[in-house]
C-alpha positions in Angstrom: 0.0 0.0 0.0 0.8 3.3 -0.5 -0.3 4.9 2.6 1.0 3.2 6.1 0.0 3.9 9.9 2.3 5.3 11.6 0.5 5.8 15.2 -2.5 6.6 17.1 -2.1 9.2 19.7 -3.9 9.9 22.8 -6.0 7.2 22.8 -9.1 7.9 24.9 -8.7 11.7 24.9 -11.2 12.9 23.0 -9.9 16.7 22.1 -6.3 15.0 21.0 -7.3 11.6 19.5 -5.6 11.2 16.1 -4.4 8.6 13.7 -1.2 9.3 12.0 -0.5 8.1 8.7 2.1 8.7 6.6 2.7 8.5 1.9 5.2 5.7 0.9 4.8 7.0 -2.7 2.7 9.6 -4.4 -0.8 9.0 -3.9 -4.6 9.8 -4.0 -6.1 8.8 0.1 -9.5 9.1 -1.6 -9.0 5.4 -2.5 -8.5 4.4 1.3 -10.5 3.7 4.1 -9.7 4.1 8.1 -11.9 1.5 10.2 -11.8 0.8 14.4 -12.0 -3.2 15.2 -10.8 -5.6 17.7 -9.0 -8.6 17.4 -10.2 -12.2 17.4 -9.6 -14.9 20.0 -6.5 -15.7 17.4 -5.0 -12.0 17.2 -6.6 -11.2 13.7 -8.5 -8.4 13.2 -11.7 -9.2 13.5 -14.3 -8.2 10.6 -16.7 -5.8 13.5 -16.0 -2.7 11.5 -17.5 -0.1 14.6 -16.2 3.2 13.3 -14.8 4.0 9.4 -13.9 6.8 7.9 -13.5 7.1 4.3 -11.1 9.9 2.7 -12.2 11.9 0.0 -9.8 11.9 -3.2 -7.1 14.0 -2.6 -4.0 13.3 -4.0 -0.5 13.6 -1.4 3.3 13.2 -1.8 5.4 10.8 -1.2 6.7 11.2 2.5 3.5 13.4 3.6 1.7 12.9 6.6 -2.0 12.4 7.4 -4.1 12.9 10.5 -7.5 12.0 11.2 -9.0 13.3 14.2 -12.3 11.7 15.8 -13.4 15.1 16.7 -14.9 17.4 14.9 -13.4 20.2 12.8 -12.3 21.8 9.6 -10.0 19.4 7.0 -6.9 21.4 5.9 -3.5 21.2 4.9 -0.4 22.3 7.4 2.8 21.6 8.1 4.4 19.5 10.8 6.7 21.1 13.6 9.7 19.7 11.4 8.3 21.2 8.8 6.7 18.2 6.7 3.5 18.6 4.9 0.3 17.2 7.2 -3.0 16.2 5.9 -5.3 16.7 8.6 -9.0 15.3 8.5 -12.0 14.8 11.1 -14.1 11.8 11.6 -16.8 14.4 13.1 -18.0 11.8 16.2 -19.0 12.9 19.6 -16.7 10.3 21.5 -13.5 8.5 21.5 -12.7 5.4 19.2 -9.8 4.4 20.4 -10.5 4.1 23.9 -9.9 0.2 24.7 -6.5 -1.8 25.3 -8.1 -4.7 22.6 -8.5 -2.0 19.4 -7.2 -2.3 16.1 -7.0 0.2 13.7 -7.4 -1.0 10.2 -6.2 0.9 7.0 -8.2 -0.5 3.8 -7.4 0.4 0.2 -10.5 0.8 -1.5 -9.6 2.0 -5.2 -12.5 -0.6 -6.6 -16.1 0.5 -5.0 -19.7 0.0 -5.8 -23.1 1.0 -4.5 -26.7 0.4 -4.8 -29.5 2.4 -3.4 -31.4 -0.2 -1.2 -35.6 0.7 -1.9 -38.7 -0.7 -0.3 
């Protein structure tokens, strides 16, 4: 993959709770999804997808950063304090995800997707 987790920090705390992700090579993040699981009985990630946020297309640089926050707030572009380009995005949720000693975060790549309005 193109984009790889680096860390999640401050796990629990609501106002500072962020995944950071950082470009192996060029890329668009619009073709990945961030999910919260657990892990099985077997230390596999287990398929309960609680939580996922899905990236709109934006293409990023190689060596660029990427931060999701689960709070809410305004997606931009900044720079980190060494001076590297950050990506920074919000999940918009009204709690913590990563809040338990068993969570997983999962990076998907999704470039392939389809959907079908469900009617009654």
């Amino acid at each position: 993959m193109k984009l790889k987790i680096v860390s999640v920090h401050n796990r629990g705390d609501f106002d500072k709770e962020h995944v950071l992700l950082k470009a192996v090579e060029d890329c668009d993040v619009g073709h990945y999804m961030l999910a919260d699981s657990t892990y099985t009985e077997d230390g596999e990630p287990s398929n309960k997808l609680r939580h996922t946020y899905w990236f709109q297309n934006n293409g990023i640089s190689k060596d660029d950063y990427v931060s999701v926050w689960t709070k809410s707030g305004t997606d931009k572009k900044g720079e980190m304090k060494d001076g590297s380009p950050i990506h920074r995005y919000f999940w918009n949720l009204k709690k913590a995800v990563w809040n338990d000693d068993g969570d997983c975060a999962v990076l998907i790549h999704t470039p392939d997707w389809q959907h079908f309005k469900v009617e009654s």
